[in-house]
C-alpha positions as YAML, in Angstrom:
chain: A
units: angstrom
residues:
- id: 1
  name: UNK
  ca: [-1.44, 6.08, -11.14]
- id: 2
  name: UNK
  ca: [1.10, 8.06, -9.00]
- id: 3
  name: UNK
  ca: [3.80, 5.68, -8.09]
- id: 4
  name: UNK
  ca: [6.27, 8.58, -6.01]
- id: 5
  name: UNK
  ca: [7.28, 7.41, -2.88]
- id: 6
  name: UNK
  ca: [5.72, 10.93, -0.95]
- id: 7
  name: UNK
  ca: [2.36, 9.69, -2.27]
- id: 8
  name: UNK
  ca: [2.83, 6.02, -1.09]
- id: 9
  name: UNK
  ca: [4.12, 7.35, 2.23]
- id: 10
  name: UNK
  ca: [0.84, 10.03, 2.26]
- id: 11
  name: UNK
  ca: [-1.41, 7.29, 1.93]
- id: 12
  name: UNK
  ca: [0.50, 5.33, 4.76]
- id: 13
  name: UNK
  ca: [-0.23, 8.09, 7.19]
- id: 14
  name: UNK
  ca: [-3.71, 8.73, 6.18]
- id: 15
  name: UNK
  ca: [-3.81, 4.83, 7.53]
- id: 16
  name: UNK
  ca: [-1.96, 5.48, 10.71]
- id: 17
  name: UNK
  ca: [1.17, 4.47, 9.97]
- id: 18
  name: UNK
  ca: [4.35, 6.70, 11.68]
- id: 19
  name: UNK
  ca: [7.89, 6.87, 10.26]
- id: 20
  name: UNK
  ca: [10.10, 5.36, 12.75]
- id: 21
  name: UNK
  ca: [13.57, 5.23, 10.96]
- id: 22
  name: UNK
  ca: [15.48, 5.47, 7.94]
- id: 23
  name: UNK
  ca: [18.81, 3.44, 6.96]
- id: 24
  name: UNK
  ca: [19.95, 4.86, 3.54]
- id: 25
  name: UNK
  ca: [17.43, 5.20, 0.89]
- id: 26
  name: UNK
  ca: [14.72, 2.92, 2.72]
- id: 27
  name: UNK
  ca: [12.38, 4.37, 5.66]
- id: 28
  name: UNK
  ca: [10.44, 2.10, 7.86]
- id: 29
  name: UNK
  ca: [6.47, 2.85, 8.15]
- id: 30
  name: UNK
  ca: [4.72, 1.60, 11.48]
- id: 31
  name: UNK
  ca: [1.26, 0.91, 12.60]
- id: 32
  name: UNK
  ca: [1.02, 0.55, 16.38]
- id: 33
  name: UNK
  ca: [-2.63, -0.60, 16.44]
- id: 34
  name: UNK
  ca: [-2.26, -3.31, 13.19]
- id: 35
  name: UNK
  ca: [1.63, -3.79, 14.78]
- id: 36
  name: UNK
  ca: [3.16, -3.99, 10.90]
- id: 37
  name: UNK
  ca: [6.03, -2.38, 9.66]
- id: 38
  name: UNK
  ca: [6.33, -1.98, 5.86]
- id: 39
  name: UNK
  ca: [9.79, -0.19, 3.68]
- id: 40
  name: UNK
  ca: [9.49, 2.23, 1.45]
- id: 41
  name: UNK
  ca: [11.96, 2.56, -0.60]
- id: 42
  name: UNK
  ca: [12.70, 6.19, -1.52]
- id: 43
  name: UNK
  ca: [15.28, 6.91, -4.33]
- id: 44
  name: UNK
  ca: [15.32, 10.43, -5.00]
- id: 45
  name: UNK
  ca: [12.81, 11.98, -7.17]
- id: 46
  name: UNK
  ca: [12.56, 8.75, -9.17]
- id: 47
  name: UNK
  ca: [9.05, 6.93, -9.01]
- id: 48
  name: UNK
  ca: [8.68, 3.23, -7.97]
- id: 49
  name: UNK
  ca: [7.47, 0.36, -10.23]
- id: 50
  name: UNK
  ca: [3.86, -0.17, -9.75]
- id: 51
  name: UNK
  ca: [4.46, -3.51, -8.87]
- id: 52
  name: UNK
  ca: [6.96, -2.76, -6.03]
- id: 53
  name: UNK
  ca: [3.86, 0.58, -4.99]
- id: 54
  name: UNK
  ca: [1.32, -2.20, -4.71]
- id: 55
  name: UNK
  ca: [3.70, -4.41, -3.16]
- id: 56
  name: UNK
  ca: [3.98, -2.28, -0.21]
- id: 57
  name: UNK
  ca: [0.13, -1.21, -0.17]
- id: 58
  name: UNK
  ca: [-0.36, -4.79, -0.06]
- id: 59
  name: UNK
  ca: [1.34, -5.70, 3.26]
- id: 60
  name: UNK
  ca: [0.18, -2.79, 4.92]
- id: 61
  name: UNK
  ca: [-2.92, -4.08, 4.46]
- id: 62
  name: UNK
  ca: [-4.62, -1.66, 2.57]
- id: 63
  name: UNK
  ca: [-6.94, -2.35, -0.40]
- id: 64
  name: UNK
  ca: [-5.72, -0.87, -3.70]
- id: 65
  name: UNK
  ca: [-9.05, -0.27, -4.92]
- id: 66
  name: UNK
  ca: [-10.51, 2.08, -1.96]
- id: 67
  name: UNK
  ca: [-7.62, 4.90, -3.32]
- id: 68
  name: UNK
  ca: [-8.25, 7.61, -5.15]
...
C-alpha cells in the first residue's frame, strides 16, 4: 500500500475534493458537493502511517476497498 501524502491527496481529487489552504505542514482538502473538509498531513517526503492514510480516507468518506 502507498501511504505518501501526493497519493492520498491524488485520490482526494479523483473524489472531488479541492485544496483550499495550507498552515505549516497540514493542507486542508474540500468537497463542495459532500461539504467535508479533511487534513492531510504532509511531512516532507516521509510516508504516513497506514492508520493515520485510512484515517483520512475514512472521513472523506471514501471506501478503502474500491482503491486500487
Amino acid at each position: 500500500m502507498n501511504a505518501s501524502p501526493k497519493h492520498l491527496i491524488k485520490i482526494l481529487e479523483l473524489h472531488g475534493f479541492i485544496f483550499k489552504r495550507s498552515k505549516g505542514s497540514h493542507q486542508l482538502y474540500y468537497n463542495a458537493q459532500t461539504n467535508i473538509t479533511v487534513i492531510v498531513p504532509v511531512h516532507g517526503g516521509k510516508d504516513m502511517k497506514k492508520g493515520t492514510f485510512l484515517a483520512v480516507l475514512k472521513q472523506a468518506g471514501i471506501d478503502k476497498n474500491t482503491l486500487d
